[in-house]
Steps between C-alpha positions, in 0.01 A plus 500: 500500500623820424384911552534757323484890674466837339747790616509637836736669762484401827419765769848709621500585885478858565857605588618265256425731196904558372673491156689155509872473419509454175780213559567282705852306504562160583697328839668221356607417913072369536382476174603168415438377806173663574420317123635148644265481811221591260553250231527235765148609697336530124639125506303358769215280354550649152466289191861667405661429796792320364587824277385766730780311778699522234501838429529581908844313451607698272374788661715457759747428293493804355499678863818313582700569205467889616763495742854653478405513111710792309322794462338537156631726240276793473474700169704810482380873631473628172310192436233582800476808414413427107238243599332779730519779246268282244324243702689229452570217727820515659592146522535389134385137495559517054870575605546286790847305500572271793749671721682283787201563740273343285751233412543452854159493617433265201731270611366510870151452373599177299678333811203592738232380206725170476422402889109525444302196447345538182393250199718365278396705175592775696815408625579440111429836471695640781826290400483632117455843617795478729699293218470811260778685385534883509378575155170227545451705863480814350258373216307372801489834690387690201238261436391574869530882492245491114254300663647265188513178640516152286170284601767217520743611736264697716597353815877512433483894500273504810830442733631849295157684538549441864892632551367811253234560737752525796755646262233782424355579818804581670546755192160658569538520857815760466262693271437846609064491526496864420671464183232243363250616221250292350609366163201374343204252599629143518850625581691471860678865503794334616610274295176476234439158563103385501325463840398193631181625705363798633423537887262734660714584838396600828828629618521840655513794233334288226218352621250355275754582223564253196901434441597279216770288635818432212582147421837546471659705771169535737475902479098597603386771288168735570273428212136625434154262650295415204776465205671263329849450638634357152319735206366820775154444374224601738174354286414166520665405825392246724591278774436101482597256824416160632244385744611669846777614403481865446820617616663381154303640246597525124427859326426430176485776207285445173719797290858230491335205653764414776443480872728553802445395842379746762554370871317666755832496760325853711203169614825237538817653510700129472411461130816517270456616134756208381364210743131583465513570147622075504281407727171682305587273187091391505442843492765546170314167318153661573566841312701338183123316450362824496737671234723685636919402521746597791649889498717393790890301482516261826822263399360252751200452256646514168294243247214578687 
């Protein structure tokens, strides 16, 4: 069973009333393990179980990989300051080249995936991703970073979607907010990547506000109720979920025909744009029967 809602903005508490940050950076130091915990109480009783403990592993493999890590190269001043002048996201995922943080972190992120008890198609995968020389890595990354993927190696480049996240977010988290403009719909202002949900927050400052939450390196951005995160439509739009679960809700728009999630996180603040958006795949099977094809990049559901 299924339901489908027209728009509507919850009520904001009087002395809540505030223009929200327009950005909001990530903390690598919780966020993969806040996104661990998650995946494994989504596991509990789910008919994905197996993948969604999987994915908690990895999670925390991701969290443990963060320590004493070099510190990322960071694009130039003149750089920064050329991205701010015209809009333009600062972290360059089209000219991303590994540097020996992200060759590092990589490398931590393969032996931590290698102690996790997973099946054996996916161990294949892991030991032909680790197997692969510099120039088939970098292939690999740039398949990652254009959402370009082969359908037949889609779980070898999961284990490099996951250092990239890591990789990324510790880029985005030495950001400077301020300098953050918005860079078109369906585009993270840091680094320009797609989002992979959109939460409506209840944290102070930006309550009841809708942030689109990047894929790639996890930065929140402020984006308008009512509109399609992926074309910026604001006809046609409305919001499909399962039966009782209204928290996950998919906004669907009739002018491009894609749908991103919308989680409700102000009614339950543990939901997790990249663990929920997994754990909703009933939600994802529902709305491709009705039309309408995924706006959002989750690597942990590529083929889906």
């Amino acid at each position: 069973m299924s339901g489908v809602s027209t728009p509507r903005h919850e009520p904001i508490p009087i002395g809540e009333v505030a223009e929200p940050p327009f950005i909001h950076l990530p903390d690598p130091s919780t966020l993969f393990a806040t996104r661990a915990a998650r995946f494994r109480t989504l596991a509990e009783g789910h008919q994905l179980a197996p993948y969604l403990n999987f994915l908690a592993a990895l999670s925390t493999a991701q969290h443990e990989v963060l320590g004493s890590l070099p510190a990322p190269e960071m694009p130039a001043a003149d750089a920064l300051a050329r991205a701010k002048d015209h809009g333009m996201p600062p972290l360059d995922r089209g000219k991303f080249t590994a540097d020996a943080a992200f060759d590092e972190t990589l490398d931590r992120l393969f032996v931590g995936a290698a102690a996790i008890d997973m099946p054996e198609p996916a161990r294949a995968a892991l030991d032909r991703a680790r197997a692969a020389d510099a120039g088939k890595r970098a292939l690999m990354l740039r398949a990652v970073l254009d959402d370009a993927i082969p359908v037949e190696a889609l779980a070898d480049h999961l284990f490099i979607a996951a250092a990239l996240q890591v990789h990324f977010a510790r880029q985005a988290a030495l950001l400077d907010a301020k300098s953050l403009k918005e860079v078109g719909d369906g585009a993270c202002p840091a680094c320009g990547a797609a989002p992979v949900a959109s939460l409506v927050v209840g944290r102070a400052g930006a309550h009841n506000s809708r942030y689109c939450v990047c894929s790639l390196c996890a930065t929140e951005w402020n984006y308008v109720r009512i509109k399609c995160t992926i074309c910026g439509s604001t006809k046609g739009i409305s919001y499909q979920h399962v039966e009782h679960d209204k928290q996950v809700r998919a906004e669907t728009c009739d002018t491009c025909h894609t749908y991103v999630k919308v989680m409700q996180q102000i009614q339950n603040p543990a939901l997790d744009p990249v663990a929920d958006d997994v754990a909703s795949l009933a939600l994802d099977l529902m709305v491709r029967e009705l039309g309408y094809r995924r706006g959002a990049v989750n690597p942990f559901m590529l083929g889906y």
